[in-house]
C-alpha positions in Angstrom: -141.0 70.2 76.9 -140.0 73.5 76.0 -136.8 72.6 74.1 -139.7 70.5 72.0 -141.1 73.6 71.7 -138.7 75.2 69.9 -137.1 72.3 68.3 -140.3 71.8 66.1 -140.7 75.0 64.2 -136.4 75.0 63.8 -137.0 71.5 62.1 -139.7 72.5 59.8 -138.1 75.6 59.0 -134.9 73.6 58.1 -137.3 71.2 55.9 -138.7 74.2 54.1 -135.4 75.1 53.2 -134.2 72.0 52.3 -137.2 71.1 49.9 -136.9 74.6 48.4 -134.0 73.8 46.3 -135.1 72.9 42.9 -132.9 69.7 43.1 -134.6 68.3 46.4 -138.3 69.2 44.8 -137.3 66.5 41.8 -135.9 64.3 44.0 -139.4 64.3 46.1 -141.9 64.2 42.9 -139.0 61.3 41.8 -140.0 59.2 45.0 -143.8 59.3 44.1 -143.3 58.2 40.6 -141.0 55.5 41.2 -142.8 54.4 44.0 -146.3 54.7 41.6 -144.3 52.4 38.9 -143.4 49.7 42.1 -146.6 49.3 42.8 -148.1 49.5 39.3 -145.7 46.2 38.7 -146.0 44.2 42.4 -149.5 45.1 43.2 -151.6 44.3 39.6 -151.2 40.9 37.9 -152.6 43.2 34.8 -151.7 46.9 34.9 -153.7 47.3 31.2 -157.2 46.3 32.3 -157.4 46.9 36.2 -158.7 50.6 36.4 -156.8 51.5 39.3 -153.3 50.4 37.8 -153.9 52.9 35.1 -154.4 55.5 37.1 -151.2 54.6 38.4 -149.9 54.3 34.7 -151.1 57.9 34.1 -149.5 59.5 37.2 -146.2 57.5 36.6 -145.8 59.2 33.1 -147.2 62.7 34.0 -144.5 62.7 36.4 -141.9 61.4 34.2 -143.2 64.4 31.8 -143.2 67.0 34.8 -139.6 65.8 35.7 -138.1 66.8 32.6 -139.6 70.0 32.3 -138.6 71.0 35.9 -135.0 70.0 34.6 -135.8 71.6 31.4 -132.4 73.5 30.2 -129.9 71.6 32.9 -127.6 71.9 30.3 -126.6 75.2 30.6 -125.2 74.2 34.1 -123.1 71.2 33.2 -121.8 73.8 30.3 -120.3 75.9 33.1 -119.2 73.0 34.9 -117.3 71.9 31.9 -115.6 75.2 31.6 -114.5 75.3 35.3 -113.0 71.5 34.6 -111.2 72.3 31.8 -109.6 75.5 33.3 -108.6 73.1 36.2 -106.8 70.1 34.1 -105.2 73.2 32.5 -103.8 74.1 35.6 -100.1 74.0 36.3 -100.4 74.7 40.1 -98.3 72.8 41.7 -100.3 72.1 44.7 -102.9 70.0 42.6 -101.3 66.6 43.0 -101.8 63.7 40.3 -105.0 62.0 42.1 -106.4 65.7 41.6 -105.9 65.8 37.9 -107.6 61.8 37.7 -110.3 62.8 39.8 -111.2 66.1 38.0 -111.0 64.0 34.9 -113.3 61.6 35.7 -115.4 64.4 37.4 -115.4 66.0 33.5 -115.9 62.8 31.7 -119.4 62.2 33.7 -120.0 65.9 33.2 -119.6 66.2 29.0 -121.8 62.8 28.9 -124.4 64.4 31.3 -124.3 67.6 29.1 -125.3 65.7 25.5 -127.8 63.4 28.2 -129.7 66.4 28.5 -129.4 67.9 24.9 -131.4 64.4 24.9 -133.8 64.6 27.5 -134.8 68.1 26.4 -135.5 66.7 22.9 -137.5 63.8 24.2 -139.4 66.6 26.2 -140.4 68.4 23.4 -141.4 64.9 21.4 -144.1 63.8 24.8 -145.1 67.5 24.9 -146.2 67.4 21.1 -144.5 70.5 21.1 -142.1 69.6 18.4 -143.5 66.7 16.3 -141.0 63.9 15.8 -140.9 60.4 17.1 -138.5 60.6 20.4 -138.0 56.8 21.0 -134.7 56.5 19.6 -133.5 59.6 21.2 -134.6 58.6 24.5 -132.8 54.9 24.7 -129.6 56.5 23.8 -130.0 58.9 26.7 -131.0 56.0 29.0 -127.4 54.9 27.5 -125.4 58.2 28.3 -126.9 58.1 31.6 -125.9 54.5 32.6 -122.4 55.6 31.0 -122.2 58.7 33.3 -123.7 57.0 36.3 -120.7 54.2 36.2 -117.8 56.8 36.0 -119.5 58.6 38.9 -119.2 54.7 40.8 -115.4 55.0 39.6 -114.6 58.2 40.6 -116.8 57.7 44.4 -115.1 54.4 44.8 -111.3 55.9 44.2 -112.6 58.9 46.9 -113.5 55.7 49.4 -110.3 54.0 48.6 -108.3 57.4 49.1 -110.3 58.0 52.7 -109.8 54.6 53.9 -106.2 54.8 53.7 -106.7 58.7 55.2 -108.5 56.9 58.1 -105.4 54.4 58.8 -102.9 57.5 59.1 -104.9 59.5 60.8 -107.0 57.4 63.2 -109.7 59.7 62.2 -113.0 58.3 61.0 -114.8 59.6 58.6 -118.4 60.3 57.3 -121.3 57.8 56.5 -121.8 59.9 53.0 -119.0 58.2 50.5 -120.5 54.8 51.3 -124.0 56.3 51.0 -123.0 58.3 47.8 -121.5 54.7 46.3 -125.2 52.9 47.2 -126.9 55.8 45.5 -124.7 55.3 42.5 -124.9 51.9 42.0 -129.2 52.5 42.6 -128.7 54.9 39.4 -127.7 52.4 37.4 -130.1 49.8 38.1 -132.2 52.3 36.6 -130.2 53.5 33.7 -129.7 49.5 32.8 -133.6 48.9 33.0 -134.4 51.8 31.1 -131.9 51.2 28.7 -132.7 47.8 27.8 -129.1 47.0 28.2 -129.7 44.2 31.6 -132.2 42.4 29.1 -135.0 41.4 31.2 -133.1 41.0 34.2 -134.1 43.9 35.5 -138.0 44.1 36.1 -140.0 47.3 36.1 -140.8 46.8 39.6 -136.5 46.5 40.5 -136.0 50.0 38.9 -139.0 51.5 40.6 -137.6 50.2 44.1 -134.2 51.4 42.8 -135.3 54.9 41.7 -136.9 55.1 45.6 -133.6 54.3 47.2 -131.5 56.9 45.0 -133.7 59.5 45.5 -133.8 58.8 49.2 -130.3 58.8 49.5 -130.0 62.4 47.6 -132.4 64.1 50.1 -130.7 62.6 53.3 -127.2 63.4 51.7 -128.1 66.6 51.3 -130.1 67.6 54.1 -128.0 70.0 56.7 -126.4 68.7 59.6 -123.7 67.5 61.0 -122.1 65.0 59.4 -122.4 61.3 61.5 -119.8 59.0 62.2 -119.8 55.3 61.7 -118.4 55.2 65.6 -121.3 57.5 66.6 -123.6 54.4 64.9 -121.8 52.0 66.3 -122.7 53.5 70.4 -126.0 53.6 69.5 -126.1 49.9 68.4 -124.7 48.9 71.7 
C-alpha cells in the first residue's frame, strides 16, 4: 500500500513532464480533433443539419486552426536539421559505413520536404486566420501532398532500420524493442491521413478512416515517447502465457 503511495505522485509527475513538451501537447489536442472528425462522420447520417454534429464541425476546425499555430514556425527546426544532414553526408569519417550515408539520406530527403510542408502550412495559417487575405486551398492540397511524400520515405527509411535489426537480432540472439514496429504502424497511420487529405486515394478513404487513423498515430507518438524502459517482445510474450 505504501509503494502505491509513492508510485502515484512519481507517475503523475512523469505525465506532467511528458505532456509538457510542446510536441506531446499537439499530439493530445491531435487526438481530440480526430477523434471529433470520427465521430462527426460514424455517428450523424447528416453532419450539416444535426446541431450537435456542427458543434463537432466547429471544434474539429478550431483545432485544426489551433494546431497550426502551436506549430507555427516549425520550419526554423527542420532548417537546422538540414544543416546537421548535410554536414554529415559531407562527412569523410571513415567510421560512417555506407547504410549510414543511405539512411542519413533518406533521413534529409523527408526533412527538405517537411521544411517547404511547413513554408505551406504556415501560409495556409495565415489564409484561415484572415490574417493575410488570399485564398489558401491550393496551397493546402499541395502540402497534404508533401506530407504524404515525406511520410512514405519515413516508411522507407523505418522499414530498412527493421530489416537492419532483424538481421542484428539473428547474430546476436538479442531481441530488440517493440518501437521500430510501432514507429512503422504510426507511419503507415500518417499516410492514411496524408492520402485522405490529399485527395490522392480518391474516395477510398472516408473521413471517418482518417479520423480513426489520425487517433492511432498520435497514440503511438505519445506511448513512443513517453520514458521508460524500453519492452521486449519476449517480456510480451510471458505475459501472454
Amino acid at each position: 500500500m505504501g509503494d502505491q503511495k509513492h508510485l502515484l505522485p512519481i507517475t503523475l509527475g512523469r505525465l506532467a513532464s511528458h505532456l509538457n513538451s510542446l510536441s506531446n501537447k499537439d499530439k493530445v489536442i491531435k487526438i481530440v480533433q480526430y477523434t471529433a472528425q470520427a465521430i462527426q462522420h460514424y455517428a450523424f447520417d447528416d453532419f450539416k443539419t444535426d446541431p450537435r454534429a456542427r458543434r463537432i464541425n466547429t471544434l474539429f476546425w478550431s483545432l485544426v486552426l489551433h494546431r497550426k499555430l502551436f506549430r507555427y514556425m516549425n520550419s526554423l527546426s527542420d532548417l537546422v536539421t538540414i544543416h546537421r544532414l548535410v554536414n554529415q553526408l559531407k562527412s569523410h569519417d571513415s567510421s560512417e559505413t555506407t547504410t549510414d550515408k543511405v539512411d542519413t539520406a533518406l533521413l534529409l530527403a523527408k526533412t527538405c520536404t517537411f521544411f517547404v510542408f511547413w513554408l505551406l502550412d504556415n501560409a495556409v495559417y495565415l489564409s484561415m486566420g484572415k490574417i493575410v487575405d488570399f485564398d489558401g486551398s491550393s496551397s493546402a492540397m499541395l502540402s497534404f501532398k508533401l506530407w504524404l511524400f515525406a511520410n512514405v520515405i519515413n516508411l522507407i527509411r523505418n522499414v530498412r532500420r527493421y530489416v537492419k535489426e532483424k538481421r542484428d537480432e539473428k547474430i546476436s540472439g538479442e531481441e530488440k524493442s517493440l518501437d521500430l514496429e510501432l514507429t512503422i504502424s504510426k507511419d503507415i497511420a500518417d499516410i492514411v491521413v496524408a492520402l485522405g487529405f490529399s485527395k490522392m486515394a480518391g474516395p477510398h478513404i472516408s473521413w471517418g478512416q482518417i479520423g480513426i487513423a489520425g487517433v492511432l498515430s498520435a497514440v503511438l507518438h505519445l506511448y513512443l515517447k513517453w520514458p521508460r524502459g524500453r519492452m521486449k517482445r519476449s517480456t510480451l510474450r510471458v505475459k501472454h502465457e
